[in-house]
Structure formats: structure tokens, C-alpha cells
N, C-alpha and C positions, 0 to 999 in steps of 0.2 A: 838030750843033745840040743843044742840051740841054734837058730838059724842062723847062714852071716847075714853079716849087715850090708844093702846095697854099696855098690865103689863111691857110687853122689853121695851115700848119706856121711859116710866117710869120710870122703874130701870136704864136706860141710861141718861134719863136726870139727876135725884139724883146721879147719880156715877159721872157725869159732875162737878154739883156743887158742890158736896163734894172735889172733885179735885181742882177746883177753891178755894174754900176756905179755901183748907190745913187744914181738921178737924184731928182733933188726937180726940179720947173718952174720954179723958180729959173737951173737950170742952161745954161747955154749948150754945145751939144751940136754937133758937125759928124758928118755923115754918110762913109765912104767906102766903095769896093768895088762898092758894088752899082747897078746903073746905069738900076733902077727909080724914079724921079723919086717914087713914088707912097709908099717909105716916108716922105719929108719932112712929106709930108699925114696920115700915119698918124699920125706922133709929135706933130705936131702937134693932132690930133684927141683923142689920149689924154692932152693938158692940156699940151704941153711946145711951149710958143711959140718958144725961141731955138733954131730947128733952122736949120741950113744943110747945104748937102751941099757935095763937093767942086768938083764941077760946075758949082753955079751963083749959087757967092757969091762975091765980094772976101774976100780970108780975111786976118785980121790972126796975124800969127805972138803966141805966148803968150798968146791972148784964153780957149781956150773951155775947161770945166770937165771934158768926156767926150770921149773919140771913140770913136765906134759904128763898126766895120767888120767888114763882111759879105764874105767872101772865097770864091770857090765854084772850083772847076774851075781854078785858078789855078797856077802854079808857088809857092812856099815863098820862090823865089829872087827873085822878081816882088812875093809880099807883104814882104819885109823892103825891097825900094828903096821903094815905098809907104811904109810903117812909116816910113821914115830920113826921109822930105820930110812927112810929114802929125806926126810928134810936137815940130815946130817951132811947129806950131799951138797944142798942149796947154798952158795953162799948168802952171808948177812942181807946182802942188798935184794936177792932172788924172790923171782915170784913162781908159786905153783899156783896151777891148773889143772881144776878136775872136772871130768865130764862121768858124769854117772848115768846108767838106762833109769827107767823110770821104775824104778823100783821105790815102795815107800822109804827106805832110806835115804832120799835126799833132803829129809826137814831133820833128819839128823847129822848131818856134813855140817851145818855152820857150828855146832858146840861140837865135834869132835874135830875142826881147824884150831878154833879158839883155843880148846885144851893145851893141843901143839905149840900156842905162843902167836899163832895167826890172826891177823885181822882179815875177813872178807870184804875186799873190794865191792865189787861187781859179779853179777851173775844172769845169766840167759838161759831160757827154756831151749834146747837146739837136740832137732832129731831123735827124737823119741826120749830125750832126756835132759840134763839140766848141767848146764854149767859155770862152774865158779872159778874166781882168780883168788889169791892170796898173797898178802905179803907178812913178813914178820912184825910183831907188834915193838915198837921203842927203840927202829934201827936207828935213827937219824939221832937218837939223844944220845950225850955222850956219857959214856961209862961215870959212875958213880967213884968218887974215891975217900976213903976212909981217914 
């Protein structure tokens, strides 16, 4: 069983990612990872209305601007099949954010984003763990034509 994590550490990690991922409340955000119901209310209460989580929405594929994911205690190999089915969500322009605990998998997150098609931005050591932003790689160039 594993212990929670303090409410500060919490609201430091979410203040982390939201930083990372340059949310304005405009943004349509989906939650994943984490299977506390209660950050939805959070982000919601710090001004950012279009929150859904994985859990407990109809998810349209290429809808939403972020995805927040909270990864704790987890295999590496568990968060990229995650990763492969939730970045269908992202639209094109979308950036994820992942916070992982300090597990040695997080020298393997940068080649299992890249895999995905991601470029890593930026990345912070925050609260007991590490986290990074991503965007897609070759959005801004336009389509090739035959």
C-alpha cells in the first residue's frame, strides 16, 4: 500500500505542470494516471473549467489542448501503453505533461515520448519526482503532397 502524498506536495506538483504546459482556461485539459477524482475539482477551482479526466468522460479523439498525467509507482512499460492510447486525444497542436515519482524510470520517459512522435520540451525535478512537457514532433510543417 503506498502512502498519499501531502495536499502541498500536490498543489506543487499541479502548479508544476500547469507551468510546463502554459494552461490559459481557455484550454481543454484531460486528466490521466492518477485515480484521485479530487484533482478534477482542483483544477477546476484554480479557474480551468474544461477539465475531464480519463475515467469519467466520453473522450472525443483530437479534441483537447493538454494532458496532465500523474504517474506514480507504475512500470515505465505500463505508462508508454497509456501514453500510445491517451495521445489520440491530444489535438495536433497539444502539449502533454508528465510527472513521474522517482522511480528509476524516468531516464526512460524521454525515448518512450520520442517513440510516440514527441519532442520533450522542458523538464523539472518537482516533489519527489520529475517532470516533463511535450509536444508533437513536425506540427507546424505542412503536410507533404504526392
Amino acid at each position: 500500500m503506498t502512502n498519499p502524498m501531502p495536499t502541498g506536495s500536490i498543489a506543487r506538483i499541479i502548479d508544476t505542470m500547469i507551468d510546463l504546459a502554459q494552461c490559459s482556461v481557455d484550454h481543454r485539459i484531460i486528466l490521466a494516471g492518477s485515480k484521485d477524482q479530487g484533482r478534477i475539482f482542483e483544477l477546476r477551482s484554480r479557474g480551468f473549467p474544461g477539465v475531464v479526466t480519463t475515467a469519467t468522460c466520453k473522450l472525443s479523439r483530437g479534441r483537447y489542448d493538454v494532458a496532465l498525467v500523474e504517474w506514480r509507482q507504475h512500470s515505465i512499460n505500463a505508462l508508454e501503453a497509456t501514453l500510445d492510447w491517451l495521445v489520440h486525444f491530444l489535438a495536433p497542436s497539444g502539449v502533454l505533461v508528465i510527472w513521474i515519482d522517482a522511480a528509476p524510470g524516468h531516464r526512460k520517459l524521454r525515448s518512450a515520448i520520442e517513440r510516440l512522435g514527441f519532442h520533450v520540451e522542458t523538464g523539472t525535478r518537482c516533489e519527489n519526482g520529475f517532470a516533463v512537457s511535450a509536444r508533437r514532433l513536425n506540427v507546424d510543417q505542412p503536410a507533404m503532397v504526392a
